[in-house]
C-alpha positions in Angstrom: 46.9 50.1 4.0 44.3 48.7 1.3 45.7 46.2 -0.7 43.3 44.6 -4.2 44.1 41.8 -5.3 43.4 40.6 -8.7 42.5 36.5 -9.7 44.0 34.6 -12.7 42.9 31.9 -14.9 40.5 29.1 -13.5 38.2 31.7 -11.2 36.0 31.4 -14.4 32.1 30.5 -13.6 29.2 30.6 -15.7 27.0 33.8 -15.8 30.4 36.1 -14.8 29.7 39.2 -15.1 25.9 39.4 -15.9 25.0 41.2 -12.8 27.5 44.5 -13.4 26.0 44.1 -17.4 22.1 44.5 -15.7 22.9 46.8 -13.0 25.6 49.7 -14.1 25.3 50.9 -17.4 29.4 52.3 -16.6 29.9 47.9 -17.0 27.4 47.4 -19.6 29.7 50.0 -21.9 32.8 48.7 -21.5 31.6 45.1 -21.7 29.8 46.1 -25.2 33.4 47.6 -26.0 34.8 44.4 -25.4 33.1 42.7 -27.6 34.1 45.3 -30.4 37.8 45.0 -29.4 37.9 41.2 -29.5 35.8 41.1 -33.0 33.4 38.4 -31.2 30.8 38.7 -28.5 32.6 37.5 -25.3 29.2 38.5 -23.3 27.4 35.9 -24.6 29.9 33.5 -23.5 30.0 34.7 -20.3 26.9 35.2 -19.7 24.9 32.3 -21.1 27.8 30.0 -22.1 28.8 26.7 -20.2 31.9 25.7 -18.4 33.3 24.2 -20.8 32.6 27.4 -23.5 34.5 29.8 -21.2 37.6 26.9 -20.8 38.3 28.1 -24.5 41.5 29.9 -24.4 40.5 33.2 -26.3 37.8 33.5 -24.0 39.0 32.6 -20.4 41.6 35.3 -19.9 39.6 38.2 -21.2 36.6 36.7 -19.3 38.7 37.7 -15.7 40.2 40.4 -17.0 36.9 42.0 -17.9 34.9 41.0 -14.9 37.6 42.3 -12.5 38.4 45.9 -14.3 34.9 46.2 -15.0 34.0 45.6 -11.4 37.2 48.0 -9.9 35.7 50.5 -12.8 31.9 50.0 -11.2 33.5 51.1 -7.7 34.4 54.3 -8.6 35.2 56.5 -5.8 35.4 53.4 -3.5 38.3 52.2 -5.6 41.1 53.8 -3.9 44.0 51.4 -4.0 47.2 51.9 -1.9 49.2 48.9 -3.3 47.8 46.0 -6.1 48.7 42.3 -7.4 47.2 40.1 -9.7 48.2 36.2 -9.9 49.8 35.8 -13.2 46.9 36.9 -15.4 46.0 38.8 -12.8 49.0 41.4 -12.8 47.1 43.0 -15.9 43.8 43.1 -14.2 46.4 45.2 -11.4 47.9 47.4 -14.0 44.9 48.6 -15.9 43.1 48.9 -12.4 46.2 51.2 -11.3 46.8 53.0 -13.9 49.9 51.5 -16.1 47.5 50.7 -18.6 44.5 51.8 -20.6 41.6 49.5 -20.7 41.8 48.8 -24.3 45.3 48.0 -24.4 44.7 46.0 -21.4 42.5 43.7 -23.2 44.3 43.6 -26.3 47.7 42.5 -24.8 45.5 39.6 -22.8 43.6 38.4 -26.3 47.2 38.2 -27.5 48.4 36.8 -24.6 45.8 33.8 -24.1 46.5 32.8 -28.2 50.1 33.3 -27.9 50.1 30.7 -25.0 48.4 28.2 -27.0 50.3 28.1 -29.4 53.2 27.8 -27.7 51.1 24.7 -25.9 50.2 23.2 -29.3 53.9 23.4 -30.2 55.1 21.5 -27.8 52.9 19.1 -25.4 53.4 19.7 -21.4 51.7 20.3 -18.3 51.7 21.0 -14.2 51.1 19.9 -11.4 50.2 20.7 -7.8 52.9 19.4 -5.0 51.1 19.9 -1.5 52.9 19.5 2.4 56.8 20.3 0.9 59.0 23.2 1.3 60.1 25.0 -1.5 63.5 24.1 -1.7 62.5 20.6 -1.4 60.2 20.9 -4.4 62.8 23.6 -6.0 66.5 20.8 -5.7 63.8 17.9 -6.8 62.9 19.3 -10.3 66.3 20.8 -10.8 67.6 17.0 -10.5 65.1 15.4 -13.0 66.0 15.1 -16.5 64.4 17.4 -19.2 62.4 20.4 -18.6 60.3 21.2 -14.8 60.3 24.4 -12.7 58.8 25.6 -10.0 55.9 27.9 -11.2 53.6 29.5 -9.1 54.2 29.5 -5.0 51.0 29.9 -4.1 51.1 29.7 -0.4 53.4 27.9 2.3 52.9 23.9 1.2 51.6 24.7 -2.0 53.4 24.4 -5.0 52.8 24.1 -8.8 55.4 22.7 -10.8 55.3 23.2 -14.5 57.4 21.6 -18.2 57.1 18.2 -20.0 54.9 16.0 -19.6 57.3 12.7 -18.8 59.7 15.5 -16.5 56.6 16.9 -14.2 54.9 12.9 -14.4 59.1 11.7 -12.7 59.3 15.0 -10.5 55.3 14.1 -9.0 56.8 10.2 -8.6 60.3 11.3 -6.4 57.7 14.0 -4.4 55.9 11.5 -3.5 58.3 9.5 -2.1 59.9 12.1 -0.1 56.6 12.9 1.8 54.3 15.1 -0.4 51.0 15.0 0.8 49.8 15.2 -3.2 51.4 15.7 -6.4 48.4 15.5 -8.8 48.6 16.7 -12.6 46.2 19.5 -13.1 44.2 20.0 -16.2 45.6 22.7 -18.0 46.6 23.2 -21.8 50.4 23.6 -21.1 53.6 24.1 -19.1 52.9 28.2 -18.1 55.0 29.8 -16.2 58.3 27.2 -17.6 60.9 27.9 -20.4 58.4 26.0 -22.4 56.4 29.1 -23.0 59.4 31.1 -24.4 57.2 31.0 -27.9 54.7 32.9 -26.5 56.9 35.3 -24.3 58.6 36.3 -27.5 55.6 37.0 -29.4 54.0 38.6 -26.3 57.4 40.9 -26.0 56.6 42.6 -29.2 52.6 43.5 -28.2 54.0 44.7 -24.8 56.8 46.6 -26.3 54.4 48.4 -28.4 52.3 49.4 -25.8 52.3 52.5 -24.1 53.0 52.1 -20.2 52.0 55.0 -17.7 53.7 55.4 -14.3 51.9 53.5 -11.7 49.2 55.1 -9.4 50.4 53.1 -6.7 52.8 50.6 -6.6 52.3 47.2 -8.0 53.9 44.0 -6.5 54.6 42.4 -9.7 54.9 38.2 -10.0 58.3 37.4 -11.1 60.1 40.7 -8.5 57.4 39.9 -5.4 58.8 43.9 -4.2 56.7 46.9 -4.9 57.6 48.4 -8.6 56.6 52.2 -9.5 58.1 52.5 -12.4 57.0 51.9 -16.2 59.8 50.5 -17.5 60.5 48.3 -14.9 56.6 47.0 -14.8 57.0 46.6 -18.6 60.1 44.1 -18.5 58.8 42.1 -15.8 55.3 41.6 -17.4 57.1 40.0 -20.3 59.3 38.2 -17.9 56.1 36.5 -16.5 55.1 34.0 -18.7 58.3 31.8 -18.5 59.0 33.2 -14.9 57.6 31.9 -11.8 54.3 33.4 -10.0 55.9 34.4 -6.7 52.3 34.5 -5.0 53.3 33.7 -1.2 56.5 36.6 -1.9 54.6 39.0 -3.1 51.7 39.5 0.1 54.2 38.6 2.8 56.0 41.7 1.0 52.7 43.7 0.8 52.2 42.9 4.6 55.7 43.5 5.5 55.0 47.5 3.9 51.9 47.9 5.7 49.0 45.8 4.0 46.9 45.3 6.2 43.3 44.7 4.2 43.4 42.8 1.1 40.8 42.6 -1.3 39.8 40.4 -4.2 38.4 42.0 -7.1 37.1 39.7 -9.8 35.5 36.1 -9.8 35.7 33.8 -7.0 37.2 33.5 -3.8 40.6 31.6 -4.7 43.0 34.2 -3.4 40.8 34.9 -0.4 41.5 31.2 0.0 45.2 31.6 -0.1 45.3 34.3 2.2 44.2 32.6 5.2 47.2 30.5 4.2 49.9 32.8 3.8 48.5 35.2 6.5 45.6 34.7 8.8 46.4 38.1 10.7 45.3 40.4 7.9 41.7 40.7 6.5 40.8 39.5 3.4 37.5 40.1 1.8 35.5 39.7 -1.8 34.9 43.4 -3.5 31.1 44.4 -3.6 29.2 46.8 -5.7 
């Protein structure tokens, strides 16, 4: 079975997107729609901004978004997915590409979900950090001994960990890692604590965007972050995409649970190669490749 695969936030490179702009005038469209939906021209960020331009939260989740539906949209009749995912900003790459959602609405609820997240970061000063060479449960019992708030957040693939809430709880959880063998436990630089309780502003103000929004039933099923089990139902997608942003990405669940129903070639659509990447590490027996127009 064909499985797509959809990247989250941090694929971002300069120029992204530019060459389905010049060479499909299906992308060049939408991509012009875009930039009426969001009220400011997102192509020229993408396109001729620099790293640092496309770091801006308003612009780096509707940057992936767009490049990956845009792309699965350029594919056309080569698009024919049998089961998707999409890593935390990534599911709603997954659901517009499969159906659940329009395209607009798609981008809307991402605009609203990349402000709603920093404010929630503004609010209240956190981070995460990366915790390499531990199981899970060793990671897991760790931060559910330190004092004040750290989770586990996204499982990424076997030995790789990223652990997510205050600044001082994730700096003591890195220090006790450490010392019971981690290979690394490095703060990352991000704006905030995603994927913790700490983002239970956002969630809430996210809820009521996602609530509004009309959900379709899936085309094919969708192995969402938080449930890691294939979901074909609307309401069921909806409450778990608001679950997401305080739940934990279940990365390494959810394509051992796509292999174990018969995924057997994965591909990434959208920027970069970082769940290709993953992949190899969570599965080397399945192919994984890059979509290509």
């Amino acid at each position: 079975m064909k499985a797509y695969i959809f990247p989250g936030q941090g694929a971002q490179f300069t120029g992204m997107g530019l060459d389905l702009y010049e060479n499909s005038d299906l992308a060049k469209d939408l991509f012009e729609k875009a930039n009426q939906i969001l009220g400011f021209s997102i192509t020229d960020v993408m396109f001729k901004g620099t790293s640092d331009d496309l770091k801006e939260t308003k612009v780096t989740q509707p940057a992936i978004f767009l490049h990956s539906v845009i792309l699965a949209k350029v594919l056309g009749a080569n698009f024919k997915p049998q089961m998707v995912a999409g890593h935390s900003l990534g599911e709603f790459s997954a659901l517009v590409a499969n159906g659940v959602l329009s395209f607009e609405d798609g981008l809307l609820l991402v605009s609203k979900r990349a402000l709603a997240m920093q404010k929630a970061c503004d609010k209240t000063p956190s981070t995460m950090a990366a915790v390499l060479g531990l199981e899970d449960k060793v990671v897991e019992e760790t931060c559910a001994s330190i004092d004040g708030v750290v989770v586990a957040a996204n499982y990424n693939c076997p030995g790789q960990l990223v652990i997510s809430g205050a600044i001082e709880s994730v700096k003591k959880a890195c220090e006790v890692l450490t010392e019971k063998g981690a290979r690394r436990a490095l703060l990352l630089p991000v704006g905030g604590a995603f994927h913790s309780p700490l983002m239970e502003p956002a969630r809430e103000e996210l809820a009521a965007a996602i609530e509004a929004t009309s959900f379709n039933e899936p085309k094919c099923p969708v192995y969402q972050n938080v449930a890691a089990k294939a979901i074909t139902d609307a309401a069921t997608i909806k409450k778990n995409l608001i679950a997401q942003l305080t739940g934990p990405v279940k990365w390494t669940q959810c394509i051992q649970a796509m292999v174990a129903d018969g995924g057997t070639e994965f591909i990434e659509v959208g920027p970069g190669k970082v769940l290709q990447g993953l992949m190899r590490k969570i599965d080397r027996s399945v192919a994984a490749s890059g979509a290509e127009i």
